[in-house]
C-alpha positions as a Markdown table, in Angstrom:
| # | Residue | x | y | z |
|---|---|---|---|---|
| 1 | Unk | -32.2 | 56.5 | 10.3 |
| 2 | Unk | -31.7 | 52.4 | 10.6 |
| 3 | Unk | -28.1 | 51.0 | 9.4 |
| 4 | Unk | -29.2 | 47.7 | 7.3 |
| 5 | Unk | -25.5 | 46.5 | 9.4 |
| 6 | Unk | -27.4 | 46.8 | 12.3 |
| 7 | Unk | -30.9 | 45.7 | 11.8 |
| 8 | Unk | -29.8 | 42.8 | 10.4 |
| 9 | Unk | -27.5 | 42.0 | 13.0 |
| 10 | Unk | -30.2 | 42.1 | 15.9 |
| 11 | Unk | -32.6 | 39.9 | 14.0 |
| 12 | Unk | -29.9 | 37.4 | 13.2 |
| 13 | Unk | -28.8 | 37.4 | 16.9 |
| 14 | Unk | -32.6 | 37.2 | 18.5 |
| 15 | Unk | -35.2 | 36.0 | 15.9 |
| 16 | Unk | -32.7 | 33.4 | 13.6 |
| 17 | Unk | -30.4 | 32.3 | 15.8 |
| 18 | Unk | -33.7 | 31.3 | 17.7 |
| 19 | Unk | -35.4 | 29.5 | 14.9 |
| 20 | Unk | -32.7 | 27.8 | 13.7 |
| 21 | Unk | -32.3 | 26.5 | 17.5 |
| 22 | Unk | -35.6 | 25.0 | 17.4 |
| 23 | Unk | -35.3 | 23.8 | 13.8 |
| 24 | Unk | -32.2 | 21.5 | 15.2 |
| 25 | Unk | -33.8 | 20.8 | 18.5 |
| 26 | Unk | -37.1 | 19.6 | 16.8 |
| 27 | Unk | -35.8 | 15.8 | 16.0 |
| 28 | Unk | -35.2 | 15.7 | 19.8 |
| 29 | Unk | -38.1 | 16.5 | 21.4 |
| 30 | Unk | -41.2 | 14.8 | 22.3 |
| 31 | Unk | -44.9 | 15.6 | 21.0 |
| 32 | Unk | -44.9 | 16.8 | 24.3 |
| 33 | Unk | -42.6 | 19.5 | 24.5 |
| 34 | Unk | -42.3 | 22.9 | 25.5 |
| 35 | Unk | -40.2 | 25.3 | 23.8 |
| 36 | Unk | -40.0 | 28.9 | 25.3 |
| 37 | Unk | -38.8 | 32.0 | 23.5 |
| 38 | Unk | -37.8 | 35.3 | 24.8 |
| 39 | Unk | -39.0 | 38.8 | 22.9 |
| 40 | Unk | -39.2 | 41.9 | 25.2 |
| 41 | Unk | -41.4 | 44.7 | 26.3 |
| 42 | Unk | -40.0 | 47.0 | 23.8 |
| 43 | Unk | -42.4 | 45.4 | 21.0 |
| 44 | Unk | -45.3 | 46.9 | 22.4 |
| 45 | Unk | -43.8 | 50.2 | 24.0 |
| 46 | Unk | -43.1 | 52.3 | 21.3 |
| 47 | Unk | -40.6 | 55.2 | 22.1 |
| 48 | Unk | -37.6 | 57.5 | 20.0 |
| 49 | Unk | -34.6 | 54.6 | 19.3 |
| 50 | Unk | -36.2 | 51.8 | 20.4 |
| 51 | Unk | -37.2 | 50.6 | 16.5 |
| 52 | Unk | -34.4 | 48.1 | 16.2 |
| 53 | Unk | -35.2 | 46.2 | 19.5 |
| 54 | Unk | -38.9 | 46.7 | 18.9 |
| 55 | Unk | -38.9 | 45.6 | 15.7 |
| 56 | Unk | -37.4 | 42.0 | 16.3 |
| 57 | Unk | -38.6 | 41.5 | 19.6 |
| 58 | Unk | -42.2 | 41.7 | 17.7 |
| 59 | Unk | -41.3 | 39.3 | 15.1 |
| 60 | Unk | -40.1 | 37.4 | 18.2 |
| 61 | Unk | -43.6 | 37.2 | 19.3 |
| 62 | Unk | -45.2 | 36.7 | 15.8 |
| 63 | Unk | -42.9 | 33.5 | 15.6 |
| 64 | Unk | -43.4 | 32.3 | 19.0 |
| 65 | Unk | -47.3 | 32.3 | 17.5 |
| 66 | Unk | -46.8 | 30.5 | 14.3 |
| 67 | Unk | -44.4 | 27.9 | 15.9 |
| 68 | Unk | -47.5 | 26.8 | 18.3 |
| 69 | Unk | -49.6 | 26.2 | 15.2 |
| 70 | Unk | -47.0 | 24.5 | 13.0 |
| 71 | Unk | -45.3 | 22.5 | 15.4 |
| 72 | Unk | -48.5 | 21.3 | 18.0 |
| 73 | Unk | -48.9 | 19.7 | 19.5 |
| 74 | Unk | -45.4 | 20.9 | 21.2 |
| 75 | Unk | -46.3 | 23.7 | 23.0 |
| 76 | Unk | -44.7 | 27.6 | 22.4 |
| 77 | Unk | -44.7 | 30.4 | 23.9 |
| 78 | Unk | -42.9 | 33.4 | 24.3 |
| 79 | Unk | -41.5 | 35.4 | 27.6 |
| 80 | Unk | -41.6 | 39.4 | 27.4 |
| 81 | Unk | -39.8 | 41.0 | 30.1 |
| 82 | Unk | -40.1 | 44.4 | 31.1 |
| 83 | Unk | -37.0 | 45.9 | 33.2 |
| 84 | Unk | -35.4 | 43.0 | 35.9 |
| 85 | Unk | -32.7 | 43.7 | 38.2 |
| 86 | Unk | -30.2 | 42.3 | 36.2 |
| 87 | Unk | -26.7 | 43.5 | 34.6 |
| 88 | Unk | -28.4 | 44.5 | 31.7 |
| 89 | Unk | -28.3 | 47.7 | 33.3 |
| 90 | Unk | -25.3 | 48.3 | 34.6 |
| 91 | Unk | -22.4 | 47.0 | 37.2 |
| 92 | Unk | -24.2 | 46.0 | 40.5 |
| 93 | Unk | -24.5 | 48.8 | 42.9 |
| 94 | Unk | -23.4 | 51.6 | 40.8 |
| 95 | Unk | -24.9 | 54.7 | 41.6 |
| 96 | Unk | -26.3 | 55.2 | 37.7 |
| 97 | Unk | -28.0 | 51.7 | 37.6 |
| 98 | Unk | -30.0 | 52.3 | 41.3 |
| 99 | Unk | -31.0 | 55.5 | 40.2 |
| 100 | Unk | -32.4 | 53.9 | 36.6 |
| 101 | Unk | -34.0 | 51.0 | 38.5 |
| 102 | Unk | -35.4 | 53.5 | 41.1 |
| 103 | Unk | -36.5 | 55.9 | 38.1 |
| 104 | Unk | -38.3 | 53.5 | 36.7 |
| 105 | Unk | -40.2 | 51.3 | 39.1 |
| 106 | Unk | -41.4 | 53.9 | 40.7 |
| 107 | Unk | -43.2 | 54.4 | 37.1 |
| 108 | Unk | -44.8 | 50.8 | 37.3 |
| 109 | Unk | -48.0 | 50.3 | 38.6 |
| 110 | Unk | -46.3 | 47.6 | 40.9 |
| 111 | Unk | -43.6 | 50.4 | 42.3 |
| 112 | Unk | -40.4 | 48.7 | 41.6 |
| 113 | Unk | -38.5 | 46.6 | 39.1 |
| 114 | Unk | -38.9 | 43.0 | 38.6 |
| 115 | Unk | -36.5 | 40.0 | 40.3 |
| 116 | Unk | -34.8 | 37.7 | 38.2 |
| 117 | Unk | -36.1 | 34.5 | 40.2 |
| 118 | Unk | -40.2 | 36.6 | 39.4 |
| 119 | Unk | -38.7 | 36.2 | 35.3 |
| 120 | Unk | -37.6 | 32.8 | 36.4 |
| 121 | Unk | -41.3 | 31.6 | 37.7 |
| 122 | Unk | -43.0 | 33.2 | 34.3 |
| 123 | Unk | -40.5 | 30.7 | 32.1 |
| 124 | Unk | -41.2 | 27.9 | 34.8 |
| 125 | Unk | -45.2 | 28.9 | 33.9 |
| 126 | Unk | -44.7 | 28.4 | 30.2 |
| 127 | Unk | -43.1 | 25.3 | 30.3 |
| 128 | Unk | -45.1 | 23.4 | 32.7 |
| 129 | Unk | -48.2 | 24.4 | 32.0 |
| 130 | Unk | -49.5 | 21.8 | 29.6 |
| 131 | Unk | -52.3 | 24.2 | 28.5 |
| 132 | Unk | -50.7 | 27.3 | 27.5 |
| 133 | Unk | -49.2 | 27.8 | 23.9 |
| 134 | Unk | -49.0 | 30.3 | 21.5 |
| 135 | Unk | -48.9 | 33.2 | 24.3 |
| 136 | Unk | -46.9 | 36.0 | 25.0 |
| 137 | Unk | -46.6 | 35.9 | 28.6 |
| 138 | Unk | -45.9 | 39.7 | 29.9 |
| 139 | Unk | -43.4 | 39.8 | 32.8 |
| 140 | Unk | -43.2 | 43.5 | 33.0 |
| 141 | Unk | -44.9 | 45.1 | 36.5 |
| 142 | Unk | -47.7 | 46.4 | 34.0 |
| 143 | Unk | -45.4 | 48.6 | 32.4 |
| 144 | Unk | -47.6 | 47.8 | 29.0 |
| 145 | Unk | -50.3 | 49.8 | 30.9 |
């Protein structure tokens, strides 16, 4: 079902790699600042071979949640992206990666795929926004819907 190899390697790569940035950025930031962290869609759209991804992208989001307690008053919060034109998806202009992004923003309730400078704005949002910590900010084109 799940290699250990390769569970472990995604949370070391997203989830630790992530903390431990934060545990040596901590002594250089103010009581006022922002740290933003970046889960994914996948950890609340459950689907066949997504478990890995979905797994650590929700413990992602559970540590984005306890950071905002235990390190306020710096603000946290976490970014979850749904699908953005990006080359995540494939070499710009192939045929395969239009015909993904086409596939599935026509499946949003916004009909199309987001922008990178729309994912840009949400992280913007989250740290600016002296009021918001400890939320999961869902840049997705209500793909969660």
């Amino acid at each position: 079902m799940l290699e250990r190899d390769v569970l472990s390697s995604a949370f070391d790569i997203k989830l630790f790699s992530a903390i431990q940035a934060v545990r040596l950025a901590l002594p250089h930031l103010s009581a006022q600042a922002s740290i933003t962290l970046t889960s994914g869609q996948v950890s609340r759209k459950y689907s066949n071979g997504s478990l890995t991804k979905g797994t650590v992208n929700a413990a992602v989001d559970a540590a984005g949640r306890h950071m905002a307690k235990e390190l306020a008053p710096r603000r946290v919060n976490v970014i979850s992206p749904g699908v953005v034109d990006t080359s995540t998806w494939g070499e710009s202009g192939s045929d395969a990666r239009s015909a993904f992004l086409t596939r599935v923003g026509t499946a949003l309730p916004v009909q199309r795929v987001g922008e990178p400078e729309e994912l840009a704005h949400a992280y913007l949002f989250a740290m600016t926004n002296g009021f918001v910590t400890g939320s999961v900010i869902d840049v997705d084109g209500g793909g969660l819907l």
